[in-house]
PLY file of the C-alpha trace (Angstrom):
ply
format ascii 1.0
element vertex 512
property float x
property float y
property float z
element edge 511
property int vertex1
property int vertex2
end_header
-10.28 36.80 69.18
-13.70 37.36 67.38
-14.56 39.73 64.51
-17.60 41.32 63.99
-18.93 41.29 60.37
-19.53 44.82 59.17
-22.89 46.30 58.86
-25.00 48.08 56.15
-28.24 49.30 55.14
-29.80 48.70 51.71
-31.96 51.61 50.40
-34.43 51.08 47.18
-37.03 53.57 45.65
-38.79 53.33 42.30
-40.99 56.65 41.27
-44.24 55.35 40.08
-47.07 52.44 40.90
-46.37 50.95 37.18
-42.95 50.29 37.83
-43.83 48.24 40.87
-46.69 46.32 39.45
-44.39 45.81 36.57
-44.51 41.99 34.92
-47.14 41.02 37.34
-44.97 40.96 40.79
-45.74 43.37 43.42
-42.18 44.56 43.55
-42.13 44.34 39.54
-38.63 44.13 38.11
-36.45 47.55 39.03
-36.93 46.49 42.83
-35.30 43.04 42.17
-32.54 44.35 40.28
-31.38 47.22 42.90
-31.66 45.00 46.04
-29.26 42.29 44.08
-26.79 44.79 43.66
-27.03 46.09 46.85
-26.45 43.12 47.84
-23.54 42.07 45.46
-21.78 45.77 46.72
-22.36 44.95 50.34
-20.45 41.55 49.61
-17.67 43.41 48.01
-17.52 45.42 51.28
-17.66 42.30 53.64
-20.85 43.93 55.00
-23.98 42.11 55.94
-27.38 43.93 55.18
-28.96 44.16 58.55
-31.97 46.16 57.23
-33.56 46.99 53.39
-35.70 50.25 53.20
-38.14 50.11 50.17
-39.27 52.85 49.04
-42.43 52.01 46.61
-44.03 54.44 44.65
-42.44 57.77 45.73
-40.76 60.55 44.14
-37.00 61.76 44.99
-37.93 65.43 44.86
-38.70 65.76 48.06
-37.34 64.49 51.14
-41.21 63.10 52.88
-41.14 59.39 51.70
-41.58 56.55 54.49
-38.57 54.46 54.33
-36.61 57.66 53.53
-37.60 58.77 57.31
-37.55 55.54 58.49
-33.63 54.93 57.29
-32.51 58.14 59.10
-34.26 57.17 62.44
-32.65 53.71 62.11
-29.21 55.66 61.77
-29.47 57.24 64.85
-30.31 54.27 66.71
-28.40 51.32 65.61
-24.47 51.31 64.76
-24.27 51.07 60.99
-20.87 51.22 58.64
-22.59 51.31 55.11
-25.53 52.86 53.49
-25.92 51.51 50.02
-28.50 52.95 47.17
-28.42 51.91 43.59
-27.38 55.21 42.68
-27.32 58.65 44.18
-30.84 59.74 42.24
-32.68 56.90 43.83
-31.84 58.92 47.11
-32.66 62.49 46.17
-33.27 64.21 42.91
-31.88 67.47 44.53
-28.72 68.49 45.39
-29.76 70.22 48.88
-31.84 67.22 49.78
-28.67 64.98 48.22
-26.41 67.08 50.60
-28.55 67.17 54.02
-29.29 63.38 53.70
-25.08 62.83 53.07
-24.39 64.85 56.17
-27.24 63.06 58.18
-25.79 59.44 56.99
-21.44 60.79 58.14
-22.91 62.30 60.80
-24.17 58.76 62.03
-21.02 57.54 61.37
-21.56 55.53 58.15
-21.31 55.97 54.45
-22.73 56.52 51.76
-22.04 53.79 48.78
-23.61 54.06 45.66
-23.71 50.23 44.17
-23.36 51.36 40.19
-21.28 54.82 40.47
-17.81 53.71 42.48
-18.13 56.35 44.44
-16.01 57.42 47.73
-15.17 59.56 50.33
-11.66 60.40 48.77
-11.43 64.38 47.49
-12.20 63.12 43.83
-15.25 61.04 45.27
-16.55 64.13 46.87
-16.20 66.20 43.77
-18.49 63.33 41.86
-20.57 63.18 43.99
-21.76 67.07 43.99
-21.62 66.65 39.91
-23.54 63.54 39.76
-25.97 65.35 42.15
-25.95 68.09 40.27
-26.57 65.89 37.03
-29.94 63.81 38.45
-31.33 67.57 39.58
-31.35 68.76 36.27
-32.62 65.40 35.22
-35.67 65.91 36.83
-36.46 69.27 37.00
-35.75 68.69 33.16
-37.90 66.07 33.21
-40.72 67.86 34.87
-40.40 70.71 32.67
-40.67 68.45 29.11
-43.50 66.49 30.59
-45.44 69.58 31.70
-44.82 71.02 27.64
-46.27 68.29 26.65
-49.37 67.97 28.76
-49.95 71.56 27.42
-49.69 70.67 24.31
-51.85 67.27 24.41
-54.66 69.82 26.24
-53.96 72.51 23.64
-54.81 70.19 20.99
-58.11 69.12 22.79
-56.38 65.99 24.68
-57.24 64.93 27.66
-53.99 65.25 30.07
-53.87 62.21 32.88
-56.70 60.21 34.46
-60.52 61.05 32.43
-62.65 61.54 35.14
-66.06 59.43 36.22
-67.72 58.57 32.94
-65.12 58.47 30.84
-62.46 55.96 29.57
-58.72 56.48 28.39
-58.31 54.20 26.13
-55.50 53.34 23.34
-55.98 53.19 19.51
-54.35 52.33 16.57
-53.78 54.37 13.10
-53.73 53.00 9.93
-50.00 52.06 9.88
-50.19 50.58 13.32
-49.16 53.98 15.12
-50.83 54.03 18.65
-51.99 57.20 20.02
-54.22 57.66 23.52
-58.24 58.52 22.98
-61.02 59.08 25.55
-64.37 57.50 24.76
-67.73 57.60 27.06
-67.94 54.90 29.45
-70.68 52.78 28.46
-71.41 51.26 32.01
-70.70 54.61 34.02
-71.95 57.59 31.22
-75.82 57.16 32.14
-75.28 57.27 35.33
-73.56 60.44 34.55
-75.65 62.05 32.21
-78.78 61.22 34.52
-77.42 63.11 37.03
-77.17 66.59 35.00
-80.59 66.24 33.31
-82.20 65.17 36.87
-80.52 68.28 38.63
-81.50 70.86 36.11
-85.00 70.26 36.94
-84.47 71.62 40.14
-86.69 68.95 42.25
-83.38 66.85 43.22
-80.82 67.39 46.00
-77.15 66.43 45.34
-77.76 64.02 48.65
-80.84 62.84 46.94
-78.67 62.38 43.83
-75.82 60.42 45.80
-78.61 57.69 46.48
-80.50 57.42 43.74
-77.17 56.61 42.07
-75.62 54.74 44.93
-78.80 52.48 44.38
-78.92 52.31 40.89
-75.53 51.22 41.14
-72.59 53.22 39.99
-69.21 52.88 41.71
-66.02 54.20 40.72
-63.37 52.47 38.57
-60.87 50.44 40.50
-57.22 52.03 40.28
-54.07 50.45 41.72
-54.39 52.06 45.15
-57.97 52.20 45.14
-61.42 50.20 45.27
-63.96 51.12 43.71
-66.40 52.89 46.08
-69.66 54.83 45.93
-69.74 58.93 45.31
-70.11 60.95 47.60
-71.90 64.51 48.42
-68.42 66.56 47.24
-67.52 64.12 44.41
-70.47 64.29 42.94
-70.52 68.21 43.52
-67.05 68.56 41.78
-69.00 65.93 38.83
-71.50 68.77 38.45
-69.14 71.58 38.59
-66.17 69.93 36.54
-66.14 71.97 33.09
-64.67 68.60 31.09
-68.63 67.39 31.54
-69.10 70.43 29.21
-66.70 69.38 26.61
-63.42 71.59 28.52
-60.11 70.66 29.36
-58.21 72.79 32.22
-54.81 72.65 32.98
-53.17 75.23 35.06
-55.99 77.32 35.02
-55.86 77.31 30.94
-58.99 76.48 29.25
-58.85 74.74 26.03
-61.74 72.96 23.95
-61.90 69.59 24.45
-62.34 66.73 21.48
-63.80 64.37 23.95
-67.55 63.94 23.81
-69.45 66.36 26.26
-71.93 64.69 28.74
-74.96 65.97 27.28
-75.90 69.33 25.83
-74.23 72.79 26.88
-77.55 74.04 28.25
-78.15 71.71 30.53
-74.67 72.10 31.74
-75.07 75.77 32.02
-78.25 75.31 34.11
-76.69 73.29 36.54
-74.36 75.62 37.32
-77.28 78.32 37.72
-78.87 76.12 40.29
-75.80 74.71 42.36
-74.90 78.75 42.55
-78.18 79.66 44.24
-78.15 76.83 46.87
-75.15 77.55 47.95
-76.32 77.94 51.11
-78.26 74.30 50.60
-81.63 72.99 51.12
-80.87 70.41 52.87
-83.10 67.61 53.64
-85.24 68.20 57.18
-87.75 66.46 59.38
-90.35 69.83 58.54
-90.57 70.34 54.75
-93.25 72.25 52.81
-93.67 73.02 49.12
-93.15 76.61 49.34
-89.61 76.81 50.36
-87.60 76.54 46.83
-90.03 79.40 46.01
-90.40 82.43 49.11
-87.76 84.51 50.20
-87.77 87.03 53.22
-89.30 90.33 51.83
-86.39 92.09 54.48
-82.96 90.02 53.15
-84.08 88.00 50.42
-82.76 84.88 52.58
-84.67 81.59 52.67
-87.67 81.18 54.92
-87.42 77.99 56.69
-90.27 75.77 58.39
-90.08 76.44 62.49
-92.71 74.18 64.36
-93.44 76.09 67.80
-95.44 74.59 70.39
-97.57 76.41 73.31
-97.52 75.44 76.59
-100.61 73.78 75.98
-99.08 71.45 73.68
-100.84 73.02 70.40
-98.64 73.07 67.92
-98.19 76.12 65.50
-96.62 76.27 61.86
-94.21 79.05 61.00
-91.61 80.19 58.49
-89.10 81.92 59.34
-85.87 83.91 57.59
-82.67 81.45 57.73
-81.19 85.34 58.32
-82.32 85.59 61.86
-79.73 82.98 62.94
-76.95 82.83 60.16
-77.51 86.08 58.50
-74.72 88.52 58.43
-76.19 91.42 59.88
-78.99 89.72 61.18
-82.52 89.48 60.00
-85.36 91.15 61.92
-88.13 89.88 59.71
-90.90 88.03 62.35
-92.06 84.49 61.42
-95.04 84.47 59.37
-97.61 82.02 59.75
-97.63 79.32 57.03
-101.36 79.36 56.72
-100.86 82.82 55.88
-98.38 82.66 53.74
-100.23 80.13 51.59
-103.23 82.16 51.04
-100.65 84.88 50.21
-99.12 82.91 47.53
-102.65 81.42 46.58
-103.86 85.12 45.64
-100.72 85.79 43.81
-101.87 83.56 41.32
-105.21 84.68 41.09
-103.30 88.38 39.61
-101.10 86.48 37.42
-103.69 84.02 36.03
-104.97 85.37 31.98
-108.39 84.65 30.33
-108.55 82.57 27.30
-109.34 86.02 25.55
-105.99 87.50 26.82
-104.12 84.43 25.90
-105.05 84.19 22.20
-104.55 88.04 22.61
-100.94 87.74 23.86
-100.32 84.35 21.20
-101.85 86.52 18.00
-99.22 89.47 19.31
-96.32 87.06 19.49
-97.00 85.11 16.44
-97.02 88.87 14.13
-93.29 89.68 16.27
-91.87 85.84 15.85
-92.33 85.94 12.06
-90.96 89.71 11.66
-87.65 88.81 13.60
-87.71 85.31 11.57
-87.40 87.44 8.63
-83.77 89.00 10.03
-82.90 85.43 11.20
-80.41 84.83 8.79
-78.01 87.93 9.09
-78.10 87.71 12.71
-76.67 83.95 12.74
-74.01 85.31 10.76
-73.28 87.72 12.61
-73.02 85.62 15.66
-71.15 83.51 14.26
-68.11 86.16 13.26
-68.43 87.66 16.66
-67.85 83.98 17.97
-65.28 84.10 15.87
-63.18 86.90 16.76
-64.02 85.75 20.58
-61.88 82.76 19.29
-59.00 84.28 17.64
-58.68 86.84 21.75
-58.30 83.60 23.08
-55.73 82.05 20.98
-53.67 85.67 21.66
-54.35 84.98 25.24
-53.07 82.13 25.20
-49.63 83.03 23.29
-49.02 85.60 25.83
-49.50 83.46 28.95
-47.37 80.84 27.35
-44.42 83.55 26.40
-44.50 84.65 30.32
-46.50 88.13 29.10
-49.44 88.00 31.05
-49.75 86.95 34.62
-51.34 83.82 35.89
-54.38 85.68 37.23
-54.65 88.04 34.71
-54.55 85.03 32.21
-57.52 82.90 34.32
-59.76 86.19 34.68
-59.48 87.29 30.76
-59.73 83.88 29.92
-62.56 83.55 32.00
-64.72 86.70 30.52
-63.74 85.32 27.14
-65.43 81.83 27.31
-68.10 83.28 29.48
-68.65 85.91 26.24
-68.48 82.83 23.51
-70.69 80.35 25.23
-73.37 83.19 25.51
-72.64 84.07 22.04
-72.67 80.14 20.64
-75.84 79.59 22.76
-77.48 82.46 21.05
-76.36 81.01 17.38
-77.48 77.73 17.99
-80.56 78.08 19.82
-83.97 77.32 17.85
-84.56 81.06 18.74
-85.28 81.56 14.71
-87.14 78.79 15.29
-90.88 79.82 14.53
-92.44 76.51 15.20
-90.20 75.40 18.47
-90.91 79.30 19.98
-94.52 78.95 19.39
-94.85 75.68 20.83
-93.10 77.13 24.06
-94.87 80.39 23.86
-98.22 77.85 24.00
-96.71 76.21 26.32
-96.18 78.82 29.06
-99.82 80.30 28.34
-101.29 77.06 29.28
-99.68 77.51 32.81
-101.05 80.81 33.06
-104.58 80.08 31.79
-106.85 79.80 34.78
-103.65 79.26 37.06
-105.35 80.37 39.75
-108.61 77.89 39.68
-105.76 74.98 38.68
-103.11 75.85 41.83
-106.17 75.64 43.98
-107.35 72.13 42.57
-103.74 70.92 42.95
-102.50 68.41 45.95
-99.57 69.60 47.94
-97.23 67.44 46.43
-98.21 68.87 42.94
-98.41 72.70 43.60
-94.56 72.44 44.07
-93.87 71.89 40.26
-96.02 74.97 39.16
-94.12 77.10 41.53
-90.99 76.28 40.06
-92.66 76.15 36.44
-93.89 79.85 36.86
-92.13 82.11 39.79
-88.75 82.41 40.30
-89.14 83.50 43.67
-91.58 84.86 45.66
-90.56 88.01 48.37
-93.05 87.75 51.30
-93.10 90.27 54.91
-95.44 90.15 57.57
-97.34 92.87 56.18
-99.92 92.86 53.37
-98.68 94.85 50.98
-95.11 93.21 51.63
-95.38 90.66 48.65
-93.19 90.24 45.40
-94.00 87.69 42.78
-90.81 87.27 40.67
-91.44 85.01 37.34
-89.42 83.05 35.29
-87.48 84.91 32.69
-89.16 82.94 30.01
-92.90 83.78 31.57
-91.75 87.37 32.42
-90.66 88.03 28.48
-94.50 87.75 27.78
-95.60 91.18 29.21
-98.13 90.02 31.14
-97.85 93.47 33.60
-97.53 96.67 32.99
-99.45 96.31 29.74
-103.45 96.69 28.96
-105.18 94.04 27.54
-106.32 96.28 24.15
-102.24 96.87 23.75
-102.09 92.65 22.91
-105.52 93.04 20.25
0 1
1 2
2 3
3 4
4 5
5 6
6 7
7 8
8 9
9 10
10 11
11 12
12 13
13 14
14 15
15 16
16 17
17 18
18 19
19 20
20 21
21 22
22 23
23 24
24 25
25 26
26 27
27 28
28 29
29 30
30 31
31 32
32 33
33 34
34 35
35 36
36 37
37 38
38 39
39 40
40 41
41 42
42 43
43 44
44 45
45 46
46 47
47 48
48 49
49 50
50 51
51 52
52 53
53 54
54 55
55 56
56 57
57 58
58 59
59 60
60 61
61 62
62 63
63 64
64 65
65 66
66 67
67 68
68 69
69 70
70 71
71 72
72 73
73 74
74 75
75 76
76 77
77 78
78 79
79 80
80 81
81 82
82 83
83 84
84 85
85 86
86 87
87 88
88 89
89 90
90 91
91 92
92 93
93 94
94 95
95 96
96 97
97 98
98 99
99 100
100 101
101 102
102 103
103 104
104 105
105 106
106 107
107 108
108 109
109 110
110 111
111 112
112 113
113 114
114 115
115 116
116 117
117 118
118 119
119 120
120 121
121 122
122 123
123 124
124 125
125 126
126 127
127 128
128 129
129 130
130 131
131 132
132 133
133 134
134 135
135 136
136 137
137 138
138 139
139 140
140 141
141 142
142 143
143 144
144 145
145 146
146 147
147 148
148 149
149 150
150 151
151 152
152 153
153 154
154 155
155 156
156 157
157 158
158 159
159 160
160 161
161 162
162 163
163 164
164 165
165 166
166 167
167 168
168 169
169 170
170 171
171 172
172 173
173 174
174 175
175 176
176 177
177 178
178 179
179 180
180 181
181 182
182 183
183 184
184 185
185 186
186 187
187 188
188 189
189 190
190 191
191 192
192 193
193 194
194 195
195 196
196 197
197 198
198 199
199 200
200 201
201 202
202 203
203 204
204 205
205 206
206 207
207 208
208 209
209 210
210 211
211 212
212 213
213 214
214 215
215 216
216 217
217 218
218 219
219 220
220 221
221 222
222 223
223 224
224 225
225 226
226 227
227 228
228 229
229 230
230 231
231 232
232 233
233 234
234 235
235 236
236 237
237 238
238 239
239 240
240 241
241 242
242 243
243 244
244 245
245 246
246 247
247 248
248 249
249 250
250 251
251 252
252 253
253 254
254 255
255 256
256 257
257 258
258 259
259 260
260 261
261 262
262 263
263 264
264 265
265 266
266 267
267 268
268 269
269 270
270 271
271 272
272 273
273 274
274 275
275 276
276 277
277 278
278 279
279 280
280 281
281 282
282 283
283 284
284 285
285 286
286 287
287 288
288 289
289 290
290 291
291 292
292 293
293 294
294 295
295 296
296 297
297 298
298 299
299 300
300 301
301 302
302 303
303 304
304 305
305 306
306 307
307 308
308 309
309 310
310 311
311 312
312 313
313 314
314 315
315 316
316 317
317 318
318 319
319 320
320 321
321 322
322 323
323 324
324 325
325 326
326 327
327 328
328 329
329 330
330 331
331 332
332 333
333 334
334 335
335 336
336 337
337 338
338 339
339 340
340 341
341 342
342 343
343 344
344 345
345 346
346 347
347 348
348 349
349 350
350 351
351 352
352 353
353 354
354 355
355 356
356 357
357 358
358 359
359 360
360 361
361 362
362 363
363 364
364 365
365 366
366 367
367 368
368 369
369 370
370 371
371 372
372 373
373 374
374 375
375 376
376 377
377 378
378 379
379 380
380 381
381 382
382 383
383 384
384 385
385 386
386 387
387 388
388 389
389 390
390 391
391 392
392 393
393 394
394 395
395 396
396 397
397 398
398 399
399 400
400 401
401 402
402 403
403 404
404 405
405 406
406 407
407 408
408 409
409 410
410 411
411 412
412 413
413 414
414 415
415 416
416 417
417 418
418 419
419 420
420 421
421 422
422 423
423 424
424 425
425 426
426 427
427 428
428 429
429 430
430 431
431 432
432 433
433 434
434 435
435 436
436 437
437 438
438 439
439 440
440 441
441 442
442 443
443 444
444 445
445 446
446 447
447 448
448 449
449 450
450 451
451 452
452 453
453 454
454 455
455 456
456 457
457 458
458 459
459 460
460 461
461 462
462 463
463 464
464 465
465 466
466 467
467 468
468 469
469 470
470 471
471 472
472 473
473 474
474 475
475 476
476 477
477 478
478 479
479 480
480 481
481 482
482 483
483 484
484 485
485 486
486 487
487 488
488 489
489 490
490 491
491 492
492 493
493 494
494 495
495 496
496 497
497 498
498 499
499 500
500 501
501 502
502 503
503 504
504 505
505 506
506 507
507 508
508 509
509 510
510 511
């Protein structure tokens, strides 16, 4: 007569990557200790562990970890008398996911044994078990609740809740009586790359694909982590880099704006005219085999849509150069706007600098007429900084009341993210206005001098220009140009800061 040894399954889980690295082993020093007395209870038993489930790295709130999955298939297909877990919250943190994983482990035939809690199948087993259940749920959703307060208040006070993004380092500190406290400071090896990005993009000649190599090549990866290598960024990480408001000096949790006390990656307005950009390609210029130097600058006169180059070719093999409205294929209705010749539509845009080219007469006209306005508004300079600065302000103290009443469950998430929203929108304007050299008379001459000299003899100077060069004085003078087959179908719109001069609509004698 033979017996049979009885049989059991050991179950392990630990909730986070630290505790496994823990003390330099790769199963740290929690793992150790719960197999051992999983083993020592399946002794007590006179079990033999035919099979150890480890869990590494995953979270008991939910029921989609590996082994988890893999434990209940191995259930169903191999006779087993014990399962055996630390304790019951290694299992679930839930009492409906404690409760369907019980029933899936009798329903197998085996049991559940928890190695540190005596527990049994018995009537007064039963009733522990539901309390001890009951127990590690509000652990953790107790847990989850105290951690999330405190993440709000870390980002409240201008911390910087979890990992710092690319460019940034979390680093720990110590006070004066040997106190440690968590900081974030730049990234020496990482920041240039960083800030290089921004100021390259806000010039508007760069692609983010053209940005993705230049710093692939130049030689920024990410920072190692325990699960991942570093690696090179890629078109959408380096988007969400560009678009990530904590580059601006912003933390955001939960939708929730608050001022940040890192260091921002460069100044505000270059930030802010990143944004303007990445907003009006959103539907791309990408990179194609037929380029021309016109296309960050005309628009179809019909939709406003991007004209794109279109090489057709006759059937005698001459080849012909068009543009023609991205709207025609994509556009929603479709464009009817024909394709316009691009011969044409350079001498178009050639003549539409010869009408918004000045004289040197008209340009010390227009400089002697801003000089006589800059120094009159100079003279209000100082009451209007003040009052900028209470508006920003009471801009300020509406977002500190907006933020009480999303945290004391009177406003709606939405609500909260939209008002929140318009407010920093409102103070950024309002801060931008208050610290810009605006008052400035020196800085706004030098720009107002500046601009003329791209509109002196522009015309004579485009014409002069190489291909590759007429590009930048597009982008230095027009914001965009709206051209139609027609003649008269031509709109030159200029840059804000050339538009603010007057140049139309105005006589010449008005400026002397």
């Amino acid at each position: 007569m033979s017996f049979s040894p009885l049989s059991a399954v050991s179950y392990v889980r630990v909730s986070t990557t630290r505790q496994v690295d823990k003390g330099g082993e790769r199963d740290g020093f929690s793992i150790p200790a719960q197999r051992e007395a999983n083993k020592k209870q399946a002794h007590g038993l006179g079990a033999l562990i035919s099979a150890e489930f480890v869990d590494r790295g995953q979270s008991g709130r939910n029921l989609n970890r590996p082994e988890l999955q893999r434990i209940l298939t191995y259930l169903q297909e191999h006779p087993v008398d014990y399962v055996i877990v630390h304790k019951l919250d290694r299992l679930a943190r839930s009492r409906a996911d404690g409760i369907a994983i019980t029933q899936a482990v009798h329903a197998a035939g085996a049991r559940l044994i928890s190695s540190t809690e005596g527990l049994d199948t018995t009537p007064n087993g039963v009733l522990l078990h539901g309390i001890m259940a009951s127990i590690a749920e509000f652990y953790s959703r107790n847990l989850a609740q105290e951690v999330m307060r405190g993440m709000r208040q870390k980002a409240i006070q201008g911390g910087t809740p979890g990992r710092a993004p690319i460019g940034y380092l979390n680093v720990r500190r110590q006070t004066e009586d040997g106190h440690e406290y968590r900081a974030i400071q730049l990234d020496h090896e990482r920041a240039p790359h960083i800030t290089w990005a921004f100021d390259t993009y806000a010039t508007g000649e760069w692609s983010v694909a053209q940005l993705v190599a230049a710093l692939r090549d130049g030689g920024l990866w990410t920072r190692a982590t325990a699960s991942r290598s570093p690696a090179a960024l890629t078109v959408a990480s380096l988007h969400h880099v560009l678009t990530n408001l904590y580059y601006k000096g912003i933390v955001t949790l939960n939708g929730a704006q608050h001022a940040g006390s890192h260091e921002p990656m460069g100044p505000v307005k270059t930030w802010d005219t990143v944004q303007c950009l990445l907003a009006s390609r959103r539907q791309g210029e990408r990179g194609r085999i037929h380029t021309h130097y016109l296309k960050s600058t005309i628009r179809c006169f019909n939709c406003q849509r991007r004209l794109l180059v279109h090489n057709a070719r006759s059937k005698s093999g001459r080849v012909y150069d068009y543009f023609v409205c991205s709207g025609r294929q994509h556009g929603t209705p479709r464009c009817t706007q024909s394709a316009l010749r691009i011969s044409d539509v350079e001498r178009r845009v050639e003549e539409a600098y010869e009408r918004i080219q000045i004289s040197t007469h008209r340009r010390n006209a227009i400089e002697r007429h801003w000089q006589d306005q800059l120094a009159a508004e100079a003279s209000g300079s100082g009451q209007r900084r003040s009052d900028l600065a209470a508006q920003a302000q009471e801009i300020r103290l509406r977002q500190e009341k907006v933020l009480e009443a999303y945290y004391s469950d009177a406003l709606p998430r939405d609500l909260f993210v939209k008002e929140q929203r318009k407010l920093a929108e409102s103070l950024f304007r309002t801060k931008a206005e208050e610290e810009s050299p605006s008052d400035d008379v020196v800085f706004q001459m030098k720009h107002l001098a500046d601009s003329l000299d791209l509109l002196e003899d522009a015309y004579d100077r485009y014409l002069a220009a190489a291909p590759a060069d007429r590009k930048p004085l597009n982008n230095a003078l027009m914001d965009r140009v709206l051209i139609g087959p027609n003649p008269e179908e031509v709109c030159v719109e200029l840059r804000p800061e050339i538009a603010k001069l007057g140049l139309h609509g105005a006589a010449e004698e008005d400026f002397v």
